[in-house]
C-alpha positions as CSV (number, residue, x, y, z in Angstrom):
1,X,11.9,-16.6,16.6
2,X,12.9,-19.3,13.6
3,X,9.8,-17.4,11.5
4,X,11.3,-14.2,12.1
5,X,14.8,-15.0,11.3
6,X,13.9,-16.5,8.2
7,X,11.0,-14.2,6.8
8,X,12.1,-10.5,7.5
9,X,9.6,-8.2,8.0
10,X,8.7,-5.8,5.3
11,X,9.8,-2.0,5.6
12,X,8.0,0.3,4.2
13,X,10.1,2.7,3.6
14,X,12.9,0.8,2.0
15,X,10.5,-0.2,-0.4
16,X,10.0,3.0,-1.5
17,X,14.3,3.0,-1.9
18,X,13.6,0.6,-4.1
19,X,11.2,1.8,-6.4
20,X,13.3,4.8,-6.7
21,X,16.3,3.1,-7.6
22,X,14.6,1.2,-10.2
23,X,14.0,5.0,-11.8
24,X,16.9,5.8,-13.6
25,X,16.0,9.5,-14.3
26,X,15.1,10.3,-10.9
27,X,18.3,12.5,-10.5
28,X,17.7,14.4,-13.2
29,X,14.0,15.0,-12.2
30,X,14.9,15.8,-8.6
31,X,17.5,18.3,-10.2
32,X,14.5,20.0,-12.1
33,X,12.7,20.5,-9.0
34,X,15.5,22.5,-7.7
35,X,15.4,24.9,-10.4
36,X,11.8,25.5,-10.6
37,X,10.4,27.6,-7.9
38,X,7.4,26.4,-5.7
39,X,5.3,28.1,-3.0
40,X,4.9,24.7,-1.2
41,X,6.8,24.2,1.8
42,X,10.1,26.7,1.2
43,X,12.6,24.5,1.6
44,X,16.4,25.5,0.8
45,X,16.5,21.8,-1.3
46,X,20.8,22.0,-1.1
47,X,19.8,21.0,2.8
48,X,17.8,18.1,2.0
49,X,18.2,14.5,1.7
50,X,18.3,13.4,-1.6
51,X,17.4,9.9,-0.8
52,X,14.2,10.9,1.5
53,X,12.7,12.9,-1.4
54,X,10.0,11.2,-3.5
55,X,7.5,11.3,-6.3
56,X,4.3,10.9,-5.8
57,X,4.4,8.0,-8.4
58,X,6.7,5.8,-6.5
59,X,4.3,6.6,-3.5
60,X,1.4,5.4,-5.7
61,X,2.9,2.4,-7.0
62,X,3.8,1.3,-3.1
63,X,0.8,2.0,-1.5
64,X,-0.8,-0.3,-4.3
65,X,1.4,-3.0,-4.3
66,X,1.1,-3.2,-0.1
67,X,-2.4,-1.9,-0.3
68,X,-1.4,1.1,1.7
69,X,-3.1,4.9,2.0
70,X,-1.5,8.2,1.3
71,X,-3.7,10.9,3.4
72,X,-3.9,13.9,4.8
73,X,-2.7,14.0,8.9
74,X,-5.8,14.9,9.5
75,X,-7.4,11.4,8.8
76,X,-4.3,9.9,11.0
77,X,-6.1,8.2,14.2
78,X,-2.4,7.8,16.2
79,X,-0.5,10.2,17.7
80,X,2.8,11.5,16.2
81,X,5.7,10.1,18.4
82,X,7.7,12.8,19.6
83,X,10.9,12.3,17.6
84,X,8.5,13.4,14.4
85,X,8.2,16.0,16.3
86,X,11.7,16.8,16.5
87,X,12.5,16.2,13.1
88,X,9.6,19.0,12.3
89,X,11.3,21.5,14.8
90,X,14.9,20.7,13.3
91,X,13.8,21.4,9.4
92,X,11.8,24.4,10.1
93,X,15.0,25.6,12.2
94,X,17.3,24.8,9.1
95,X,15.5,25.7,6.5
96,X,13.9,29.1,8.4
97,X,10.1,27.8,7.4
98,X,6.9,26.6,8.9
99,X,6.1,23.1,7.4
100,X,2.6,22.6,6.3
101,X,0.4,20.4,4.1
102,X,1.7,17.1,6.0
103,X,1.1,13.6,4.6
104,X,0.6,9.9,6.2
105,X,1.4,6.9,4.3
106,X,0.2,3.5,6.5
107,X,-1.9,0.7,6.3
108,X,-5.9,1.7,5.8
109,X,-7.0,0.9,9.9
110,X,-4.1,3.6,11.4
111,X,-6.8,5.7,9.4
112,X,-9.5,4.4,11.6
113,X,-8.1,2.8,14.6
114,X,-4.8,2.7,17.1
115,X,-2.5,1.1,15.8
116,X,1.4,0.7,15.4
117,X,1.5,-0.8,12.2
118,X,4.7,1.0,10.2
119,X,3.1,4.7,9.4
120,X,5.4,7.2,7.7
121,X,5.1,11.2,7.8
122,X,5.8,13.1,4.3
123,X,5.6,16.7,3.6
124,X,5.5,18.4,0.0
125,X,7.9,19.9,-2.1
126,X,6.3,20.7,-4.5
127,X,6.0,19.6,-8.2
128,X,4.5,16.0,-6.8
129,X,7.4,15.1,-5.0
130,X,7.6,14.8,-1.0
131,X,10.3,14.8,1.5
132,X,10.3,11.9,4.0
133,X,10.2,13.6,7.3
134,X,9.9,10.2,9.9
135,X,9.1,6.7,10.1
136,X,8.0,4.9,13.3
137,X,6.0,1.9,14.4
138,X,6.6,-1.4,13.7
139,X,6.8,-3.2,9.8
140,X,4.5,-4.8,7.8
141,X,4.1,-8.6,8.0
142,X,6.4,-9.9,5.4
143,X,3.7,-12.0,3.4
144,X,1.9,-8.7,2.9
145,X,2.1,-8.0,-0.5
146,X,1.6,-11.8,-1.1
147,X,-1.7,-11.3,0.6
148,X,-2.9,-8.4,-0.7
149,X,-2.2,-9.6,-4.1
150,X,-5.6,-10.4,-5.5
151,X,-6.8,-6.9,-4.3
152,X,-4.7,-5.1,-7.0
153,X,-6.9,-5.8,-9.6
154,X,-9.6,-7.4,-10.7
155,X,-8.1,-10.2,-13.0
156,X,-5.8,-10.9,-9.8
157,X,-8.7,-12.1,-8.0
158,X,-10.2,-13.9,-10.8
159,X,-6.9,-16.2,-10.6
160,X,-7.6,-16.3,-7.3
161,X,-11.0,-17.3,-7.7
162,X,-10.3,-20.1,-10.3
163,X,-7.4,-21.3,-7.9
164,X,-9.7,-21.9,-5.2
165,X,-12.5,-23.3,-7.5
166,X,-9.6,-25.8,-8.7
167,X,-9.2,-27.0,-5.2
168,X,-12.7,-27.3,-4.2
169,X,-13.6,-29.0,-7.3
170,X,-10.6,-31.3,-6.5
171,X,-11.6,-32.1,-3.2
172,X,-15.1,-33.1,-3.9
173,X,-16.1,-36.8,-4.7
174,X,-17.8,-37.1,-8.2
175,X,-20.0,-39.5,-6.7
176,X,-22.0,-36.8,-5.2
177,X,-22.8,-35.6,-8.9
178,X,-22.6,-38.5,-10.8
179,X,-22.1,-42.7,-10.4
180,X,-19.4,-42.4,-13.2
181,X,-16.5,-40.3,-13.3
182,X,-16.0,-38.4,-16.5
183,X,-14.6,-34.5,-17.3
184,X,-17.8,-33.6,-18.2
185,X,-18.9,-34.4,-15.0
186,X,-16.1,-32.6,-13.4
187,X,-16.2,-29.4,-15.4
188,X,-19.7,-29.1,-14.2
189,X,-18.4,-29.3,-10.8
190,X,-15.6,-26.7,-11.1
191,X,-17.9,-24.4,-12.9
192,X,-20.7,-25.1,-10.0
193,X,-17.5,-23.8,-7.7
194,X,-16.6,-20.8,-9.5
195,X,-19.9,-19.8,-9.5
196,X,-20.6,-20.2,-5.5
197,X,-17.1,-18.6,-4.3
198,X,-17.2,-15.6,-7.1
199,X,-20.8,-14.8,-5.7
200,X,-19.5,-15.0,-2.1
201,X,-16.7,-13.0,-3.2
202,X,-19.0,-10.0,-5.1
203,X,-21.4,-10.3,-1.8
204,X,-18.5,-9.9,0.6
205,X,-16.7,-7.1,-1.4
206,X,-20.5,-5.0,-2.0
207,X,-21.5,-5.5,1.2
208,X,-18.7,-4.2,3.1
209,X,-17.8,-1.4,0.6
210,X,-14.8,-3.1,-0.3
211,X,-12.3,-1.9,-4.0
212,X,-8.9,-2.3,-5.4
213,X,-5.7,-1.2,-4.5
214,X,-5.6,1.5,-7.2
215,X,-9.1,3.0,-6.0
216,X,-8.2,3.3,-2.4
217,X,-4.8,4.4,-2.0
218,X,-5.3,8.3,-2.1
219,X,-9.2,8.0,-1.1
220,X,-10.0,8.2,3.0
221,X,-13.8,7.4,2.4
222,X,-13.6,4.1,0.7
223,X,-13.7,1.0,3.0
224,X,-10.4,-0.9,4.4
């Protein structure tokens, strides 16, 4: 109870309130959407909710920094709850349309398993920019992006990497290696290290089709 008073639990989608904040000339973009025409989704935009529309950048950038998918609702293992449904009926009834071209954002295993982790249901606008129909489920652990940091890149998990090495090295008695202690001797060490955990590292991420943030975030058939 302590934990969870003092480490709130990250939501999803006020992280991508954010993101859109932090873009000054998302006004004026949303008001160019509204004067082009589009054949996705016929919405009357003077009905909708500025603050759940979206680009598909600020998607992007969020399901990378919380290593997150954007997919088609057809790859969505979970059932809608029925409130999505009702917020579905209610905006086809308003905006006298049928929705279509639907969009999950969640965690990689609600794409492959049950689960409850925080999912949330788009639809498009048009012009890369979605409307945020729903959000359900419970949020994201809030060390998430902490932990999913050195999967952003691959000079994120070199730090990683040398961090670790730095510590093992540490840890180990020169004496093993060598009856005096000198920084030859424990450069030697640490690049003995960095050799052994980045090979366990390249094994681990080959063998079970793992890749970066940026690779997986739109893609259903790369690995969790």
């Amino acid at each position: 109870m302590m934990m969870m008073k003092l480490f709130k639990p990250t939501n999803i989608a006020e992280k991508l309130m954010d993101a859109k904040k932090a873009d000054t000339s998302f006004m004026e973009s949303v008001n160019q959407l509204i004067a082009r025409p589009t054949t996705v989704n016929d919405f009357t935009f003077e009905r909708l909710a500025t603050d759940d529309i979206f680009h598909i950048d600020t998607i992007k950038d969020t399901c990378i920094d919380y290593r997150l998918r954007f997919l088609d609702i057809k790859y969505f293992k979970n059932d809608l709850p029925q409130e999505a449904f009702d917020k579905i009926t209610a905006l086809e009834t308003i905006h006298n349309t049928t929705l279509s071209g639907f969009k999950i954002m969640a965690p990689s295993k609600l794409f492959r398993l049950k689960n409850t982790d925080d999912p949330l249901l788009f639809v498009p606008i048009g012009n890369n920019y979605f409307y945020l129909i729903h959000q359900w489920g419970d949020d994201l652990s809030p060390f998430r992006k902490e932990f999913i940091w050195p999967f952003k890149n691959i000079w994120n998990l070199m730090v990683l990497i040398l961090g670790i090495s730095w510590i093992a090295t540490s840890l180990t008695p020169m004496a093993i290696f060598s009856k005096t202690t000198s920084w030859s001797t424990y450069w030697m060490v640490y690049f003995f290290m960095f050799k052994a955990i980045a090979s366990i590292v390249l094994f681990y991420g080959f063998a079970l089709g793992k890749n970066f943030n940026p690779a997986i975030w739109n893609s259903y058939y790369n690995k969790v």
